[in-house]
Biotite code that builds the C-alpha atoms (Angstrom):
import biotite.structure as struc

atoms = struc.array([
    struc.Atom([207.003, 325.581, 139.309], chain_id="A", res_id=1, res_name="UNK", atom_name="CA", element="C"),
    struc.Atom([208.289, 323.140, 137.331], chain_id="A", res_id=2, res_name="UNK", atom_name="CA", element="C"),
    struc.Atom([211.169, 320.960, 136.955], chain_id="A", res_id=3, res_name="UNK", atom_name="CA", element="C"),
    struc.Atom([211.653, 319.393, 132.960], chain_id="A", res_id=4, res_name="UNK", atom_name="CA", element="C"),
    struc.Atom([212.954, 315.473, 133.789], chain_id="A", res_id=5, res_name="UNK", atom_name="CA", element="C"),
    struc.Atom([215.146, 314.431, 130.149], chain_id="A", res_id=6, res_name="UNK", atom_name="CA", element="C"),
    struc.Atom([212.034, 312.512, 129.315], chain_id="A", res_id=7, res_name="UNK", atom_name="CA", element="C"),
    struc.Atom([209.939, 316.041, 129.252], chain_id="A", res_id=8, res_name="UNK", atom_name="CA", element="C"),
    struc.Atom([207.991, 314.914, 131.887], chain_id="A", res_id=9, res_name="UNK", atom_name="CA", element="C"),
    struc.Atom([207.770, 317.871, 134.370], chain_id="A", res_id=10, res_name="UNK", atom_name="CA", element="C"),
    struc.Atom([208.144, 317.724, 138.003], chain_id="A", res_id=11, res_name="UNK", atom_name="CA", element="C"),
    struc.Atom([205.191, 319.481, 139.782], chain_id="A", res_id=12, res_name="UNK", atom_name="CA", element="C"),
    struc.Atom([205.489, 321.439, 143.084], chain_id="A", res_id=13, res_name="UNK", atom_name="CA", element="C"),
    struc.Atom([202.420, 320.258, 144.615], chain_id="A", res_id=14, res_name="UNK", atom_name="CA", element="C"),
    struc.Atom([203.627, 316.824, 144.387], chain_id="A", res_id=15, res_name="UNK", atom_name="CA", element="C"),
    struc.Atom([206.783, 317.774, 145.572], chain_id="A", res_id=16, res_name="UNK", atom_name="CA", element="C"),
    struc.Atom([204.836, 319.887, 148.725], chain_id="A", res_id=17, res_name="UNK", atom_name="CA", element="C"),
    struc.Atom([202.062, 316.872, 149.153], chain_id="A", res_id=18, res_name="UNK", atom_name="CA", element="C"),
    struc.Atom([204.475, 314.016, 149.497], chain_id="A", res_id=19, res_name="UNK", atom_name="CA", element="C"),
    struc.Atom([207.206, 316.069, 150.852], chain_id="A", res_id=20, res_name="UNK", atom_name="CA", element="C"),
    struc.Atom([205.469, 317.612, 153.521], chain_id="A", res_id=21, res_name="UNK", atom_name="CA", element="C"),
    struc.Atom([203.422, 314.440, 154.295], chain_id="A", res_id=22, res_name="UNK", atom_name="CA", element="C"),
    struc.Atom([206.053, 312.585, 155.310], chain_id="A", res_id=23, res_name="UNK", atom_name="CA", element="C"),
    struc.Atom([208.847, 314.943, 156.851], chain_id="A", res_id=24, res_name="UNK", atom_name="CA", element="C"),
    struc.Atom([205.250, 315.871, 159.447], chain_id="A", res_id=25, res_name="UNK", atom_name="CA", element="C"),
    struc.Atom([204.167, 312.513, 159.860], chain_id="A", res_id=26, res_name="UNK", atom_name="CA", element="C"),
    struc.Atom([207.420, 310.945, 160.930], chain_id="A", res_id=27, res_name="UNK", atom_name="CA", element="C"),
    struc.Atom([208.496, 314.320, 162.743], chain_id="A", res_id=28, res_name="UNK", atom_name="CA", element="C"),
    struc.Atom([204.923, 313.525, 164.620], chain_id="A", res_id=29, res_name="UNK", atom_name="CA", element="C"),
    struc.Atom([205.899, 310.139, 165.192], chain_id="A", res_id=30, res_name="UNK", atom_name="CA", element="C"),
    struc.Atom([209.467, 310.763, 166.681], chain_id="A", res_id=31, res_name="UNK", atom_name="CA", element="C"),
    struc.Atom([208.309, 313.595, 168.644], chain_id="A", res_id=32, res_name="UNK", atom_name="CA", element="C"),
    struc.Atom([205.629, 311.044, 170.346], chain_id="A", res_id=33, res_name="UNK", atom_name="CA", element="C"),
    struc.Atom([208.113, 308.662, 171.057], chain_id="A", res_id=34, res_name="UNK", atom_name="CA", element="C"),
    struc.Atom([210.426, 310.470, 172.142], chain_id="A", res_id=35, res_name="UNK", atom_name="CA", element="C"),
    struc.Atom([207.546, 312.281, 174.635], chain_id="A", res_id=36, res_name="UNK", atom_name="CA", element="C"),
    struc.Atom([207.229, 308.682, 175.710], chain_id="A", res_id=37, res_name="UNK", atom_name="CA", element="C"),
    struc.Atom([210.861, 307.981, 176.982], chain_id="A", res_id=38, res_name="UNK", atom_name="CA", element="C"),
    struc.Atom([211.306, 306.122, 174.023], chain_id="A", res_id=39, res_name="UNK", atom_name="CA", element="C"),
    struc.Atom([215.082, 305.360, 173.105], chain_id="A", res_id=40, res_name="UNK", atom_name="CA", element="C"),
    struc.Atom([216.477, 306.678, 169.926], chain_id="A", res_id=41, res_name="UNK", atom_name="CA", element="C"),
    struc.Atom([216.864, 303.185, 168.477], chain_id="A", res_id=42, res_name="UNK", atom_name="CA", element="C"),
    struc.Atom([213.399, 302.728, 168.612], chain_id="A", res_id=43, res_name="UNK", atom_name="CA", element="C"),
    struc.Atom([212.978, 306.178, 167.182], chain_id="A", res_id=44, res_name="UNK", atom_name="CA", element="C"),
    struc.Atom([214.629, 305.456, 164.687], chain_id="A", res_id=45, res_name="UNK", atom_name="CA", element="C"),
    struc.Atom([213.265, 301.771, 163.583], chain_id="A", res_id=46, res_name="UNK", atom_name="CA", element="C"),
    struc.Atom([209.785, 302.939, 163.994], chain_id="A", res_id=47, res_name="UNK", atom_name="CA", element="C"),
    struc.Atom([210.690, 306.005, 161.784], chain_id="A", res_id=48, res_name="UNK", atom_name="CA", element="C"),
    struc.Atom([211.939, 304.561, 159.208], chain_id="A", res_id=49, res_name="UNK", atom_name="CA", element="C"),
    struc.Atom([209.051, 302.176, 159.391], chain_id="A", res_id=50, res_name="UNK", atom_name="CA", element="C"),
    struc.Atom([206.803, 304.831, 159.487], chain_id="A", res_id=51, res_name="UNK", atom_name="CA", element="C"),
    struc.Atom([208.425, 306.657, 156.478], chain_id="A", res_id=52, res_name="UNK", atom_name="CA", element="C"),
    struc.Atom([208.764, 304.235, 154.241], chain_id="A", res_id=53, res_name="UNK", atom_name="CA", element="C"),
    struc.Atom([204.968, 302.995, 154.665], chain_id="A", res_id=54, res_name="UNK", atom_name="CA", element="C"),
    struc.Atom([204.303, 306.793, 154.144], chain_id="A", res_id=55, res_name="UNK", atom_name="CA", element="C"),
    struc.Atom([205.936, 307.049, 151.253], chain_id="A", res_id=56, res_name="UNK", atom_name="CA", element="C"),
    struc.Atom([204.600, 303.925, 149.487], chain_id="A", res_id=57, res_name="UNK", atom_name="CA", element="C"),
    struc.Atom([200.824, 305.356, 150.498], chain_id="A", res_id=58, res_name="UNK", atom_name="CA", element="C"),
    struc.Atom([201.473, 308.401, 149.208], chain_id="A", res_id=59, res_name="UNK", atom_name="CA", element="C"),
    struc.Atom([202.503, 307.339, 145.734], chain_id="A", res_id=60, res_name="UNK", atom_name="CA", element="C"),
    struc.Atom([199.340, 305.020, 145.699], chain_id="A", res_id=61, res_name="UNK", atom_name="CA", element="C"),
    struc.Atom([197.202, 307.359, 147.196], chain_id="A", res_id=62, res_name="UNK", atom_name="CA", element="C"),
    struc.Atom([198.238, 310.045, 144.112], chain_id="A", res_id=63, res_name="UNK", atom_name="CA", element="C"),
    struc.Atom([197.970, 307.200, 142.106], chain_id="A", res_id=64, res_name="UNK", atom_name="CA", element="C"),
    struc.Atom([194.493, 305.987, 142.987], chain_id="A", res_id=65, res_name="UNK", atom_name="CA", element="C"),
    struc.Atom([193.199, 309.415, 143.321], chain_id="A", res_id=66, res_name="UNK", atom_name="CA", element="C"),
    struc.Atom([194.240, 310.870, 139.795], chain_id="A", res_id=67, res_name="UNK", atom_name="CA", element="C"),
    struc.Atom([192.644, 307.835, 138.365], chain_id="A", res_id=68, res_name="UNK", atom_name="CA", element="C"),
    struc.Atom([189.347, 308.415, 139.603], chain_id="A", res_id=69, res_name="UNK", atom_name="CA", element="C"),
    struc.Atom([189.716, 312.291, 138.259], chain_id="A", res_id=70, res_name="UNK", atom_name="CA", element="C"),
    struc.Atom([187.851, 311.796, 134.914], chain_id="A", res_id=71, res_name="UNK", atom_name="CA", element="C"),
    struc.Atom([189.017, 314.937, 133.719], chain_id="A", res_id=72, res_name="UNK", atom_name="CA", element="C"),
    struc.Atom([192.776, 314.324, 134.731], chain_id="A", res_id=73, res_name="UNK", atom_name="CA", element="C"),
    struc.Atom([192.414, 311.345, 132.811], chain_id="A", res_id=74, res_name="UNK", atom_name="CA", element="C"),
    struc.Atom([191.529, 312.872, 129.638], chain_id="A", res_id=75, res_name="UNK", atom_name="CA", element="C"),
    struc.Atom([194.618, 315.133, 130.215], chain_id="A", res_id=76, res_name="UNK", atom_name="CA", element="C"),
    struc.Atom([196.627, 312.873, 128.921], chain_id="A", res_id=77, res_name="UNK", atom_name="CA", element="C"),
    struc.Atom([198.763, 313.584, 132.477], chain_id="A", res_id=78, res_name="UNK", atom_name="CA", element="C"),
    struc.Atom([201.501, 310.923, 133.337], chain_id="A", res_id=79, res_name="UNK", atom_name="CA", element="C"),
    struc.Atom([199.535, 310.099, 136.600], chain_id="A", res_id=80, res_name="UNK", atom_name="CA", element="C"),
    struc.Atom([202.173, 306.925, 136.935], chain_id="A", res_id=81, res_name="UNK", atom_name="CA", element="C"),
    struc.Atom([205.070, 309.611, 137.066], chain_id="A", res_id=82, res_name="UNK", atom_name="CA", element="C"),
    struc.Atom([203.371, 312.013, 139.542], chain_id="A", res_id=83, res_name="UNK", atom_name="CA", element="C"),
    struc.Atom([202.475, 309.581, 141.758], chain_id="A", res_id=84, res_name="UNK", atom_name="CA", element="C"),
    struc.Atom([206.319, 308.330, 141.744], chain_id="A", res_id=85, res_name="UNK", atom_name="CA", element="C"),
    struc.Atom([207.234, 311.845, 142.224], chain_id="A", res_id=86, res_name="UNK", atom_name="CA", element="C"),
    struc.Atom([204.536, 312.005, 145.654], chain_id="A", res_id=87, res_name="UNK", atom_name="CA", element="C"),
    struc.Atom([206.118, 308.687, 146.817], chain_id="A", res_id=88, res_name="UNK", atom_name="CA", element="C"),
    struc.Atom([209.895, 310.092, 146.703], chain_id="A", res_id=89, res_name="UNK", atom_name="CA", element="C"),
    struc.Atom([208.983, 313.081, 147.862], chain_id="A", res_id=90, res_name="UNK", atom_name="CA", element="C"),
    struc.Atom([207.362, 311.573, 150.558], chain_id="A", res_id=91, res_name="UNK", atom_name="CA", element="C"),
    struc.Atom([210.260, 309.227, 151.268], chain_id="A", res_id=92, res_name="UNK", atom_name="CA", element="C"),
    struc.Atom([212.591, 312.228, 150.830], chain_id="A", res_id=93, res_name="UNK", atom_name="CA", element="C"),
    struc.Atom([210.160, 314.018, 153.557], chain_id="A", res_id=94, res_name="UNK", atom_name="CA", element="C"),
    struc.Atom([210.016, 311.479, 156.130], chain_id="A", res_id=95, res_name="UNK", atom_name="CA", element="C"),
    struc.Atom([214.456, 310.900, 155.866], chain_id="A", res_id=96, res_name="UNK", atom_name="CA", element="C"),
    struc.Atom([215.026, 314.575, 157.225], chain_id="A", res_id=97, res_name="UNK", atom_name="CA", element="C"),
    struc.Atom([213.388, 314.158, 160.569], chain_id="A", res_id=98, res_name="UNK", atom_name="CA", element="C"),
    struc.Atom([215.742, 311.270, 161.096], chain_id="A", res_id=99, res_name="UNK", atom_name="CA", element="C"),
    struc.Atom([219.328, 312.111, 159.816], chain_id="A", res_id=100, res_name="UNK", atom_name="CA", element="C"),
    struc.Atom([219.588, 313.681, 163.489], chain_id="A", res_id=101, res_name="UNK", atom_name="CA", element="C"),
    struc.Atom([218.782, 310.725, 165.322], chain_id="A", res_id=102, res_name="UNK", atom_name="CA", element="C"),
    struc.Atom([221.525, 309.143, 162.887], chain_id="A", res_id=103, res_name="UNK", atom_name="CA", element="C"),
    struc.Atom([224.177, 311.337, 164.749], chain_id="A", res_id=104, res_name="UNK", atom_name="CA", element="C"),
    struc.Atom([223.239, 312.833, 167.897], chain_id="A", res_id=105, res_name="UNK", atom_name="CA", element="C"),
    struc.Atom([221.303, 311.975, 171.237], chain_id="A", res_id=106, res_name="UNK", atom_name="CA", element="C"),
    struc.Atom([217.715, 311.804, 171.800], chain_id="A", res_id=107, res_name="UNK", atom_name="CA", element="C"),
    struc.Atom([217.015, 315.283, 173.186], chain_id="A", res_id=108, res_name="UNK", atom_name="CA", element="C"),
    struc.Atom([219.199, 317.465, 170.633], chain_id="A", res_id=109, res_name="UNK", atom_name="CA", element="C"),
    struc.Atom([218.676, 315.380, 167.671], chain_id="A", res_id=110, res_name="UNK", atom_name="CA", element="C"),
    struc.Atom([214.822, 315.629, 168.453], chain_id="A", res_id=111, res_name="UNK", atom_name="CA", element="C"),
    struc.Atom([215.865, 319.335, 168.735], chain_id="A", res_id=112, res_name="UNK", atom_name="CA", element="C"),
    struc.Atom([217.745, 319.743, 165.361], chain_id="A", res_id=113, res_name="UNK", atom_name="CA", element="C"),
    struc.Atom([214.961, 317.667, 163.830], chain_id="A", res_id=114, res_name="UNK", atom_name="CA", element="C"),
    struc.Atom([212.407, 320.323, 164.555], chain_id="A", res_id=115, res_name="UNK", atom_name="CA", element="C"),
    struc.Atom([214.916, 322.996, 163.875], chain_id="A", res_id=116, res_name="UNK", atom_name="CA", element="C"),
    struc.Atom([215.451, 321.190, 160.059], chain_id="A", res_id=117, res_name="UNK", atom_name="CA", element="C"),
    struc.Atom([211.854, 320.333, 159.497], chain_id="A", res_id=118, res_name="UNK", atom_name="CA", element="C"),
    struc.Atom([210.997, 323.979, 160.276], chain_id="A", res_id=119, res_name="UNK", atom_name="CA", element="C"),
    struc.Atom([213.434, 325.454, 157.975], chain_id="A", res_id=120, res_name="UNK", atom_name="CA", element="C"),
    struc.Atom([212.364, 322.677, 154.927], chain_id="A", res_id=121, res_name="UNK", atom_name="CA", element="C"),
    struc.Atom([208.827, 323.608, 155.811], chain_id="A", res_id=122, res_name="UNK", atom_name="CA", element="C"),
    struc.Atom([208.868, 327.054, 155.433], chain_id="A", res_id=123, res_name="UNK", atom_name="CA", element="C"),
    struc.Atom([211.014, 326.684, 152.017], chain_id="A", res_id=124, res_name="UNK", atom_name="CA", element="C"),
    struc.Atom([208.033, 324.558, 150.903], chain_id="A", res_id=125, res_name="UNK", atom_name="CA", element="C"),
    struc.Atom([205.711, 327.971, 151.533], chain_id="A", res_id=126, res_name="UNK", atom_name="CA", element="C"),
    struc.Atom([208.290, 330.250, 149.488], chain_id="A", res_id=127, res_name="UNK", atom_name="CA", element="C"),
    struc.Atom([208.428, 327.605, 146.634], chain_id="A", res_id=128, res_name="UNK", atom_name="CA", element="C"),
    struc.Atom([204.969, 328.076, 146.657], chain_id="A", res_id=129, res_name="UNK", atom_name="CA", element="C"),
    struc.Atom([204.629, 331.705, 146.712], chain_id="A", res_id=130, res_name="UNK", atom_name="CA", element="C"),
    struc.Atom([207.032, 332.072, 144.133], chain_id="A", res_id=131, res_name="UNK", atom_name="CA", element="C"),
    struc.Atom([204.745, 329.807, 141.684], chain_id="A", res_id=132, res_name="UNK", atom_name="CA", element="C"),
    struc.Atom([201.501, 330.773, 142.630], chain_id="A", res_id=133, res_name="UNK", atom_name="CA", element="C"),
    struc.Atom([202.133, 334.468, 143.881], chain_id="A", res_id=134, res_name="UNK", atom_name="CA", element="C"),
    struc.Atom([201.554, 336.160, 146.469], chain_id="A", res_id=135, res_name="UNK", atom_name="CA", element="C"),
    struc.Atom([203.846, 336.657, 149.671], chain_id="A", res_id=136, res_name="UNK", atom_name="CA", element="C"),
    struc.Atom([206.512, 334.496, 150.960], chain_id="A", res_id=137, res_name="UNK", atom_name="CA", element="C"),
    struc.Atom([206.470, 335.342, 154.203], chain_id="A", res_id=138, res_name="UNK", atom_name="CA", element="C"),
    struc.Atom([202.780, 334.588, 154.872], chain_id="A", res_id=139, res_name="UNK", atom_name="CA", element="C"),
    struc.Atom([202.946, 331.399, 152.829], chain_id="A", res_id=140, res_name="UNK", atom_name="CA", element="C"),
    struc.Atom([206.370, 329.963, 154.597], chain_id="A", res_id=141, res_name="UNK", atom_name="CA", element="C"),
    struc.Atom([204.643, 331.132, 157.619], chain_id="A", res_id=142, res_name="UNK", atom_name="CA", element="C"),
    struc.Atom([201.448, 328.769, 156.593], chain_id="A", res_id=143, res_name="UNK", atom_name="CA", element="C"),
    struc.Atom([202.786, 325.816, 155.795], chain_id="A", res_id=144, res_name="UNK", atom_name="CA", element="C"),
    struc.Atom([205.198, 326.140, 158.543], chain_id="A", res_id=145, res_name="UNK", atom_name="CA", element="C"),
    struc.Atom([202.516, 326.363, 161.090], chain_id="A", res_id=146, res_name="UNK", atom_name="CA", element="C"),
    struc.Atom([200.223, 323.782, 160.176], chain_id="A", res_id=147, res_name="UNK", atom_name="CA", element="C"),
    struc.Atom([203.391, 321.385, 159.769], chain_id="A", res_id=148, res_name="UNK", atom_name="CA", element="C"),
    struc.Atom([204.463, 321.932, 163.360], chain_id="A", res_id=149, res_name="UNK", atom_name="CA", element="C"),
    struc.Atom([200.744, 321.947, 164.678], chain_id="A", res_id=150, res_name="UNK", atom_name="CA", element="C"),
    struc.Atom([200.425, 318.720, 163.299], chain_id="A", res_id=151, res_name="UNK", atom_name="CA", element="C"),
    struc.Atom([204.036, 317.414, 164.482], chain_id="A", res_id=152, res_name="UNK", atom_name="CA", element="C"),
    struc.Atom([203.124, 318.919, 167.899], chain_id="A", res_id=153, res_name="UNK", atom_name="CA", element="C"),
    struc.Atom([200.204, 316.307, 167.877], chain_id="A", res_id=154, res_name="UNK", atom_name="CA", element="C"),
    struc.Atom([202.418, 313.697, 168.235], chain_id="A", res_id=155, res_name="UNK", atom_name="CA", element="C"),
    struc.Atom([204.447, 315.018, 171.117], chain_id="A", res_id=156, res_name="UNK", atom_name="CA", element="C"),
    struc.Atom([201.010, 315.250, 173.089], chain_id="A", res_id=157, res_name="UNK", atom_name="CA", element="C"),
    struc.Atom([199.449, 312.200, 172.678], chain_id="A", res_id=158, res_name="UNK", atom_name="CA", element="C"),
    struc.Atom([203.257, 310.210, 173.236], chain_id="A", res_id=159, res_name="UNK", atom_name="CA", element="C"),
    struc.Atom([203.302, 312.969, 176.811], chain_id="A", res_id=160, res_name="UNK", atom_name="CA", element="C"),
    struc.Atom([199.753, 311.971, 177.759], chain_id="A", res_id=161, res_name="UNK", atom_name="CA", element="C"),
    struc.Atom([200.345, 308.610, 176.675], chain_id="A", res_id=162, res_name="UNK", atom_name="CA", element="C"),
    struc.Atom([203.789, 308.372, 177.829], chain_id="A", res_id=163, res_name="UNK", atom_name="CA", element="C"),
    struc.Atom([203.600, 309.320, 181.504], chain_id="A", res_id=164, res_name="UNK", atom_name="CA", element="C"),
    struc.Atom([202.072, 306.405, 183.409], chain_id="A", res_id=165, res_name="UNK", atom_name="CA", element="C"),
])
């Protein structure tokens, strides 16, 4: 899929899924871990948006840095600045939804409603995808879904293990 900006540039999905996904997982990871911890939600929520922002910045480089050294990218002609400012938002985007909760509610159900979101936003990320590349919906929400939360659910261990001393 693609998304026309007024400048013709398009808007790829698998920027939008890398840095989208990248950070909403890595900063869900992160909260979950503190929050395993007996962290408080102000500290959540600084380290988050730490975390997220850092995220995002790496991820735009990373696209950056990476489509440069693709030789054959390169001869494309492709506006490699542009994706990787499309990663880095999406990133940035990615790593903001774990948060909002924490913005509004207490630790426990905003840690809740921040699974509940990223879950949802994950799985849309596997039917955008289907619906681009083909295939079915279901499996691919189901996909991305998974290995989002598996990786979240990282976090949460090591902050439990960590966390109870």
């Amino acid at each position: 899929m693609e998304i026309n900006t007024p400048n013709r540039k398009k808007i790829e999905l698998r920027d939008v899924i890398l840095g989208g996904q990248d950070g909403l997982v890595n900063v869900l990871g992160l909260s979950l871990g503190l929050f395993a911890a007996h962290t408080t939600g102000r500290i959540i929520i600084i380290a988050a948006l730490a975390a997220g922002f850092s995220e995002a910045f790496s991820m735009g480089a990373v696209a950056y840095t990476s489509a440069s050294a693709d030789k054959n990218r390169l001869s494309e002609k492709t506006p490699i600045l542009f994706d990787a400012v499309v990663v880095g938002v999406a990133a940035l985007i990615g790593a903001v939804i774990p948060i909002i909760p924490l913005l509004f509610l207490s630790e426990t159900p905003a840690i809740i409603a921040a699974i509940i979101i990223g879950a949802i936003v994950l799985y849309s990320f596997g039917i955008s995808k289907a619906k681009t590349v083909g295939g079915s919906a279901w499996r691919s929400g189901v996909q991305i879904l998974l290995i989002g939360l598996i990786s979240a659910f990282a976090g949460f261990l090591i902050g439990w293990i960590l966390g109870v001393a």
